[in-house]
C-alpha positions in Angstrom: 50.6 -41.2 -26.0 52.5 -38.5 -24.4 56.4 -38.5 -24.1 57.8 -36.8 -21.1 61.7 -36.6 -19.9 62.0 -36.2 -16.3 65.5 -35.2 -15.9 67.1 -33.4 -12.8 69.4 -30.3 -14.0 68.8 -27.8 -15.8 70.6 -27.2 -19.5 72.2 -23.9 -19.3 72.2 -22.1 -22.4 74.3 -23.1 -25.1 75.2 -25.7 -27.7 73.6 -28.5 -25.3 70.7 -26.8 -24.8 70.4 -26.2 -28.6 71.1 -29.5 -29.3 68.5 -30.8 -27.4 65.9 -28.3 -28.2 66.5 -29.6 -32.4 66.2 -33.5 -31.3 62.6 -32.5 -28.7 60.8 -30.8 -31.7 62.5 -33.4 -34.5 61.3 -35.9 -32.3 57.5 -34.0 -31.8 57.0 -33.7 -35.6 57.8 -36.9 -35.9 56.0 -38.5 -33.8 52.7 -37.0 -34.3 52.6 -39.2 -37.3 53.4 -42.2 -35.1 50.9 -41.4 -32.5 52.6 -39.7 -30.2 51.4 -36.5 -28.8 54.0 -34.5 -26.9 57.6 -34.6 -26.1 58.2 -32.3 -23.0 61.1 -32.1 -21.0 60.5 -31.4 -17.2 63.5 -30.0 -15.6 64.0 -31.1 -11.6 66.0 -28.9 -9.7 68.8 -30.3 -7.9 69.1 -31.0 -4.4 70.9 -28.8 -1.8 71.3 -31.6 0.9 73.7 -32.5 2.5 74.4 -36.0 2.2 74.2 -38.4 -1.3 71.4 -40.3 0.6 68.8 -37.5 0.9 69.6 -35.6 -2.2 68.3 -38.6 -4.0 65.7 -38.8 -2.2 64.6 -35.4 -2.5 64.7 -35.6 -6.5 63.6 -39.1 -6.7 60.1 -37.8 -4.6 60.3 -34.3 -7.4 60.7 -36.8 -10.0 57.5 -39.5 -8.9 55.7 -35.8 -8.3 55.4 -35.5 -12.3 54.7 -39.3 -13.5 51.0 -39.2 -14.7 48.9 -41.9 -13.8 48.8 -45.5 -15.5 52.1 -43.8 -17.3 55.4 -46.3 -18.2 58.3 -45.3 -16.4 61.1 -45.8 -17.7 64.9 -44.9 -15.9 68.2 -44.0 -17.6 70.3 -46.2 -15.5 74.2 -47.7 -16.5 72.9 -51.3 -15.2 70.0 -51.4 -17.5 69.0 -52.9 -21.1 71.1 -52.2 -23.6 68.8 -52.6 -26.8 69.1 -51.7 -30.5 67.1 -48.3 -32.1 64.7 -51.1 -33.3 63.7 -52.0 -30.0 64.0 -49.1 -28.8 61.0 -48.1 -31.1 59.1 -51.5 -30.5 58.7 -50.6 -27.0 57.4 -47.1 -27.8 55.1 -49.0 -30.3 54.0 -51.5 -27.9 53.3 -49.0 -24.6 51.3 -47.3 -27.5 49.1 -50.2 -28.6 48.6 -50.5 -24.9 46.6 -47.2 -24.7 49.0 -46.0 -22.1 48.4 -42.2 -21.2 52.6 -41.6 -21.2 56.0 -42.8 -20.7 58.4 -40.5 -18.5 62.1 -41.4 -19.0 63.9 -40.8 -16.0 67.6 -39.3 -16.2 68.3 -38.7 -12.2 70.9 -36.5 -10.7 74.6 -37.2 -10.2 74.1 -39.2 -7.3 71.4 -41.6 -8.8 68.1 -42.2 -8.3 66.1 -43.3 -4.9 65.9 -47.4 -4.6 62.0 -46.8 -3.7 61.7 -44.7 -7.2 64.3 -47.6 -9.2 62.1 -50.2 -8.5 58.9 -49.1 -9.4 60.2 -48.4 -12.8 58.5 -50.7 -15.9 62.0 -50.6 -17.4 66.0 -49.7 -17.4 67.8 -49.2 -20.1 71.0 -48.1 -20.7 73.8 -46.2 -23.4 76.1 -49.1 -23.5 78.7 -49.3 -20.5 79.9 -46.3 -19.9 78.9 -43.3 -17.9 77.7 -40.2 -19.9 77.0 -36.7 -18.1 73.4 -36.4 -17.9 73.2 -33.5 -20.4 74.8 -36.0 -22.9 72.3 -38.7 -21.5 69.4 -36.9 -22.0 70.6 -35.7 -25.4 71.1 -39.0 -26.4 67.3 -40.0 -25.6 66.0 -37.2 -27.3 68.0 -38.8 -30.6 66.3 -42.1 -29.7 63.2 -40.9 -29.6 63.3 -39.0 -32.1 65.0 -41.5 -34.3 62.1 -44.3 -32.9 59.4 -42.1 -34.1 60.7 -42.2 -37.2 61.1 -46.0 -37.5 57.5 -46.5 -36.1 56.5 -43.7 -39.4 58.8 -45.4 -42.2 60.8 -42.3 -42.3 64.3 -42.9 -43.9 66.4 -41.4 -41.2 66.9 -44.5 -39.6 68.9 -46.9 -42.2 70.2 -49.9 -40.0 
């Protein structure tokens, strides 16, 4: 199953970037052992509009652009489900035992995501109650995934 992050942004260079970079290829060698293929992060550009209204739209039709078919989607969103590393990984594990092609997480732009694009998702989950930037945000799924991949693989990393 392949593991893609749709986020719109772009990282500039720099300790983000880095930090990123170490949890996507953690998180690939990890998960190679749990089934999972790729981790690749697809990098929307941002919207020039105007208004709030179409710049989410814009990035929400860039974003549905590079969901493969039959894939989970899952969105990054401050009203979702709050769940435990555990779950986090039984879900992975689950969409997995499913046979589904890939799961694209979703982080959307500073203005959110397009209701049309929010709905379809399979799932929202969220970082607890507060609002991260979205380099943070998509920082902190990396770490998840990675740290999934190595519950699903036995892997000592995760200790809770």
């Amino acid at each position: 199953m392949r593991i893609v992050i749709a986020a719109v942004g772009r990282l500039k260079q720099g300790p983000e970037r880095e930090l990123a970079e170490r949890y996507r290829q953690r998180a690939a060698d990890a998960g190679r052992k749990a089934g999972l293929e790729a981790f690749d992060v697809v990098e929307i550009k941002e919207s020039r509009a105007g208004d709030a209204a179409r710049r989410m739209l814009e990035e929400s039709i860039a974003i549905a652009n590079v969901i493969p078919e039959r894939a989970v989607t899952v969105i990054l969103d401050q009203r979702g489900e709050s769940m435990s590393s555990g779950s986090f990984a039984g879900r992975l594990q689950g969409w997995r035992s499913q046979n589904k092609p890939a799961v694209v997480f979703i982080v959307g732009g500073a203005d959110g995501l397009a209701p049309s694009l929010r709905e379809k998702a399979n799932l929202a989950i969220a970082f607890g109650a507060a609002t991260w930037p979205h380099q943070l945000a998509r920082i902190m799924l990396l770490e998840q995934l990675y740290r999934g991949a190595t519950i699903l693989t036995g892997h000592p990393y995760h200790r809770a």
